[in-house]
Structures are given as structure tokens and as C-alpha cells.
N, C-alpha and C positions, 0 to 999 in steps of 0.2 A: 518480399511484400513491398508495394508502391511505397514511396515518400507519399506519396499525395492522400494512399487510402491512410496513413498515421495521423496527417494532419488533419482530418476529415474526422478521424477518431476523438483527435484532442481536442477540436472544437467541440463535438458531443459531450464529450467529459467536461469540459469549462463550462458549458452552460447548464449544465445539472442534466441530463438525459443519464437513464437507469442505463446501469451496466447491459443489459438486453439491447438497449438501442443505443451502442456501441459497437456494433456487431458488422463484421463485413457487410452485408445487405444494405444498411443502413448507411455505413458509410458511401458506399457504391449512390445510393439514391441520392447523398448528399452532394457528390461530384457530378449524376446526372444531371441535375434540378440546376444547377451552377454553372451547368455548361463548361465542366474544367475538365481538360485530357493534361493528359500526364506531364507535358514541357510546358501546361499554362501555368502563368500568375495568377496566384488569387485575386488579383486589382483586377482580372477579367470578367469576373462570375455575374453571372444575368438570373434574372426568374423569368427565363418564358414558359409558357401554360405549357404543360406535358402530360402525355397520356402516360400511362403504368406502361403499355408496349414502347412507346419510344425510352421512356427510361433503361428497361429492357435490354433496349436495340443499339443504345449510349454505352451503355456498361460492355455488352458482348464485346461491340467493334473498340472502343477507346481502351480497354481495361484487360481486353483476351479473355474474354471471359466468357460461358457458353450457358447461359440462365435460356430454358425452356420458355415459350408462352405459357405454360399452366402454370407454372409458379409466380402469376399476378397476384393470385391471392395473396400469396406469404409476402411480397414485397407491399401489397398493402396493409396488410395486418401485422407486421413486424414492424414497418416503417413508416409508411403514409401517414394511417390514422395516431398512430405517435406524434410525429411531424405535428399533425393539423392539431393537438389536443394540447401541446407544447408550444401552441403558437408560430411555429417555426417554419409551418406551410399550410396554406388555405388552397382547396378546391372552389371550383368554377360557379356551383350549386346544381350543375345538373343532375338527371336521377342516373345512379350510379354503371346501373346497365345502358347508358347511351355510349355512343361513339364520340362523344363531343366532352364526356367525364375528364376533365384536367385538373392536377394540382401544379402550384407554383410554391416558391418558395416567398416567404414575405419580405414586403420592402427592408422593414428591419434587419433581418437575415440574412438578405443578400448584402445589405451594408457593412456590419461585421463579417463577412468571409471577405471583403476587398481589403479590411485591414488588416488580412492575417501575414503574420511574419514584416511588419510593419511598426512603427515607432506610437503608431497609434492603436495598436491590438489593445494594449491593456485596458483604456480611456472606455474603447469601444465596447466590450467587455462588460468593464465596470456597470455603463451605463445601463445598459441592456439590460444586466442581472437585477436594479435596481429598477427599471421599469416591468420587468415581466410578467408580474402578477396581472398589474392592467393591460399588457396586450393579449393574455388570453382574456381577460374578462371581453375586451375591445374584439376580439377575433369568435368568441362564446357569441356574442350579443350578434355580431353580424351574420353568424350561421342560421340565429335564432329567427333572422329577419327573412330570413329564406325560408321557413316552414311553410308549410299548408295549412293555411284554416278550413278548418270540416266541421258542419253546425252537426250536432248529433244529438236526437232527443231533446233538439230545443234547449242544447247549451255548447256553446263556441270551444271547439277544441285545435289541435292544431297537429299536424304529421309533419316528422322530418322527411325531408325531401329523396325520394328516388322512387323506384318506377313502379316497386311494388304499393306502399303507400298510395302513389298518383291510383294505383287501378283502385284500391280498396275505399278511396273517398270516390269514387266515382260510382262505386257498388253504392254504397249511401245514399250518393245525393240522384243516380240515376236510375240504378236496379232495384232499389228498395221501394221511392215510388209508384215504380210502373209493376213491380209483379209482387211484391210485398206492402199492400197500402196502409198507410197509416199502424205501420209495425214499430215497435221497440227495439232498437240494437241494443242487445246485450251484453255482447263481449264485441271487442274488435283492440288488434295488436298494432301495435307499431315495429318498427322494424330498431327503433332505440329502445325505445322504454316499451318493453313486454305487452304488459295489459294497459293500454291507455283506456279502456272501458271495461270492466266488467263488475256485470252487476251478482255480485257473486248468490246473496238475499232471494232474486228472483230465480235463478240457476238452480238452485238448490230445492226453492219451492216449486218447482217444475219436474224436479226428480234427478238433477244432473248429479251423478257423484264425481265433484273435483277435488283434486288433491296439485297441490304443487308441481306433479311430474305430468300431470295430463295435460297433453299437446290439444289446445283447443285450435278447429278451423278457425280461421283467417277471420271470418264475419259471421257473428247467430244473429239471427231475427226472432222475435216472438210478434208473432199477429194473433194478439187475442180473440180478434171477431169470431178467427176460423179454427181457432187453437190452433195454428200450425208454428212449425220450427223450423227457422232455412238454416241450413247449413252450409254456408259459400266458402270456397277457397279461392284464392285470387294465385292466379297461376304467369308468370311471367318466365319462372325459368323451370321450376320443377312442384312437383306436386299436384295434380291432379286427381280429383276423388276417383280415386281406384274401389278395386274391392277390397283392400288391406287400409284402405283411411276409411271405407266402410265400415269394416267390422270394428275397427276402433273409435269409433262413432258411437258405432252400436251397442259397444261393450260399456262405454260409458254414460249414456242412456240408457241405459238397459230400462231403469224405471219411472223413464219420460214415457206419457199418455199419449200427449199432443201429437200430432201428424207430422212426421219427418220430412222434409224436404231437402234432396241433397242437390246443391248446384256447384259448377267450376266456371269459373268465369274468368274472359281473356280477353286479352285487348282487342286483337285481331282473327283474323281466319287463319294467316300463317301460324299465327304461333296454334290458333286449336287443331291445324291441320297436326302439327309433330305430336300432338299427344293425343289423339283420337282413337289409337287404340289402345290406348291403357285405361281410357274413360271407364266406370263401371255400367252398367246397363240400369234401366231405370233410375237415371238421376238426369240433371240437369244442364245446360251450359247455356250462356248467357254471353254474349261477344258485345262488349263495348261499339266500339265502330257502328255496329248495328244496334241499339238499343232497346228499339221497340220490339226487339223478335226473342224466343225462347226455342234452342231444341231442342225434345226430349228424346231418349234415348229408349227407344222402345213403345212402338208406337200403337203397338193395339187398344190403350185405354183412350184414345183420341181418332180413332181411325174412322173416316167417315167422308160425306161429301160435305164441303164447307158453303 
């Protein structure tokens, strides 16, 4: 085993990080993000921005080491989002699926690994431990400042930032308008905090039966005028109202009156290009990009000369 993945460990361990994020993986992120191969000095360690693949691509070549691209996920969710909730590294705030998504290590951070193995480790240490509760609050509050405000029902709410979110206040503030007027959202998720809206009172008086495990679409609409009910999913990487998120729809409605509307809605035409044949038939899609336009999938109830 490296000297360097131990010492990478036992800064983990000094600074309070759970035995989990101790873990090879994590250590590896910690020498990536540092920019330390194996004959460096800790006095060398930088935070420049890094994507999840270059860290990846740091580890394989500096380390011998042979991590897959699919295992982005688990180096995010074992260690990143650790990192960043530990204070120990902040993201760029792009939405998660860009190309341009980097995390860095923070200034703090990178200042104690310069003094490791150093007369001034302990000092550096000390102090850190004694400031850390404010630099997550300080690194909390800055995340916070990067949210999206989404006015919903005429009261200011706010999405954490990434791409799915971005589509979903644009259903809102642009989809709902134009083909849903003057409707009520009743549920709508975040991608942190689960149900950032649901009105569960009106759901229920509608006929919905929800229980904890039921997977609500992405966005409900209620337009009273027409008693109708949209049912939108915001589709960026998967999910698409199939005919399997139909009948689960419908199962759970079962004893909604109101008029169903099922719609998927997507940023662009590439992306509704890769899912077009999983779409379900008589339902909807809705492309951002385009906004003003609707197609529906199954065209005889509209077929006609315009």
C-alpha cells in the first residue's frame, strides 16, 4: 500500500471523517483533488477545479490503478458529496449533468495538507478542528446562494441547482402557462428535499391514494376550469412516461375523475430524439427549446386541416 494513500487516510481520520470516508476511494480523491503523485511533497498540493473523470484519470495513471468511467457515481457518492458536506470541497455550482461540473478542494484544505508531516501539522490541525462547524455553515450558506428561485402558486420557493430542477422550474414558469393556464401545482420534487410542494389535502380530495412509497411524477397540475390533471415528468436522463409509469399512474388514480393528461417533457429534440420510442402513445411531450409547441402522440383526435 502507498505511503501517500496512508497519509491521505490519516488526515481523514484527524479531521473527524467516518470510517466510510476513509476508504481507498476516498483517499485516492484526496491525492487526486491535491494534485499529489506518489514522490510529491505535501507543501505541493493545489485545489484546481476537477471533473469526477479527471480525478478518475489522476488515480489510474499516478496510482496504477484501473477505476472504470462508470464508477463516477460511487466516487461521487462515497467521496465527493462527503467532501463537500464536511466542508473539505466545494463544487463549481453547475447542474450536475454538465460538462463543466467540478469540484475543488477548499482553500482551508488545501492549507492543512501543505503542512502535513511538517512542525506545523499539529497548529494547523488544531485550528481547523476548532473552526469547522463555521466553515460548513460558511460552505452550507454559499451552496444556499446558488439555489434557484421558482415562484409556485404565488409563493417564492427555491431548487437546488442541477439540470433536472433547471427543466422542472421551466415546466412552471413556461409549460404551465402556455398549456396549463391558470392551473395549481400540486406536487413538484426536488432533487434534495423530496417533496418541495405537495399539497397532499387537495391530492387526496381529488381521489389520489398516496402512501409514502408512491413515486409521484416529477410535476401534477390541477386546472380547475377544465378539471383536468397534467401529469409531467421532466426527463433529462431517464424516465420517460412509458406505458409502465402509465399504469402506475393509473393505478394510483384509479379514483381520480378529473381528466388525465400525461406529458414528458425535455430540454431538447436530442435528448426527446433517444427516448421516442419508449414514449407511450396518447400522451404528451413538450420540448423546452420550443416552448410554444405541443406533440401529441397519436394524432387522430386532432387530425384535420388547420
Amino acid at each position: 500500500m502507498s505511503d501517500k494513500i496512508e497519509e491521505a487516510r490519516e488526515f481523514l481520520k484527524t479531521v473527524g471523517m467516518p470510517k466510510a470516508q476513509q476508504s481507498d476511494i476516498c483517499c485516492y480523491v484526496i491525492l487526486a483533488m491535491a494534485g499529489i503523485k506518489r514522490d510529491m511533497s505535501w507543501s505541493d498540493a493545489t485545489n484546481e477545479w476537477m471533473r469526477i473523470h479527471d480525478i478518475i484519470q489522476f488515480v489510474n495513471v499516478y496510482y496504477d490503478m484501473s477505476y472504470a468511467e462508470n464508477s463516477r457515481e460511487t466516487f461521487r457518492k462515497r467521496a465527493l458529496h462527503r467532501f463537500r458536506t464536511a466542508a473539505l470541497a466545494e463544487d463549481n455550482g453547475k447542474a450536475t449533468n454538465s460538462p463543466n461540473y467540478q469540484y475543488r478542494l477548499t482553500e482551508e484544505t488545501v492549507q492543512i495538507l501543505r503542512t502535513m508531516q511538517t512542525p506545523a501539522w499539529e497548529a494547523s490541525i488544531k485550528r481547523f478542528l476548532s473552526e469547522h462547524e463555521t466553515l460548513i455553515d460558511m460552505y452550507t450558506s454559499k451552496k444556499k446562494a446558488m439555489m434557484m428561485p421558482v415562484n409556485i402558486n404565488s409563493k417564492d420557493f427555491k431548487f437546488s441547482v442541477g439540470e433536472h430542477n433547471e427543466l422542472q422550474k421551466v415546466i412552471i414558469e413556461e409549460f404551465a402557462p402556455r398549456f396549463a393556464p391558470n392551473s395549481e401545482c400540486l406536487y413538484v420534487g426536488d432533487t434534495i428535499k423530496k417533496d418541495l410542494v405537495k399539497n397532499t389535502d387537495k391530492l387526496k380530495a381529488l381521489g389520489f391514494e398516496i402512501t409514502l412509497h408512491d413515486k409521484m411524477p416529477d410535476v401534477v397540475l390541477y386546472r380547475e376550469d377544465r378539471n383536468w390533471i397534467y401529469f409531467v415528468e421532466a426527463v433529462t436522463s431517464v424516465g420517460p412516461m412509458d406505458q409502465k409509469r402509465i399504469l402506475e399512474i393509473t393505478e394510483m388514480t384509479k379514483d381520480v375523475t378529473a381528466g388525465k393528461i400525461f406529458v414528458t417533457a425535455f430540454w431538447d429534440f436530442k435528448t426527446y430524439k433517444k427516448f421516442a420510442g419508449e414514449i407511450a402513445w396518447e400522451t404528451e411531450v413538450w420540448i423546452a427549446e420550443k416552448p410554444e409547441h405541443m406533440i401529441h402522440l397519436n394524432g387522430d383526435r386532432f387530425m384535420g386541416p388547420r
